[in-house]
N, C-alpha and C positions, 0 to 999 in steps of 0.2 A: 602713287609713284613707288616703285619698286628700288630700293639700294641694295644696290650687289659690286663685290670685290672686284666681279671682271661683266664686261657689259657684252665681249663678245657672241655670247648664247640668245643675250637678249634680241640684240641687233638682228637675228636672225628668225625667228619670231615674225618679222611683217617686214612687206619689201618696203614699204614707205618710210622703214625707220630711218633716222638721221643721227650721225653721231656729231654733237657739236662741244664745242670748250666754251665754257664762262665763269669765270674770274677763279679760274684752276683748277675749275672740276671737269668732269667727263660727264656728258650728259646726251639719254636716247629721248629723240620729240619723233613725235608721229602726228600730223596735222591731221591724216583720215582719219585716225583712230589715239584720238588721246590718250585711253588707257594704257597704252602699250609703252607709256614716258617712263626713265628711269636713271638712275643718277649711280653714279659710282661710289662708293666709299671711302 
């Protein structure tokens, strides 16, 4: 899992990404492609 300041680059990367919230973080999940998960700072 990658932490980065802004995720929008990420998000960009794989069209399956998802950008979701949980418990007030910012977080990219990819179900095809797990690697591609990454969380905000």
């Amino acid at each position: 899992m990658k932490i980065a300041s802004s995720l929008k680059s990420l998000k960009k990367r794989d069209i399956n990404s998802k950008l979701v919230r949980r418990r007030g973080r910012v977080y990219i999940i990819n179900k095809k492609n797990p690697k591609f998960k990454a969380r905000q700072k």
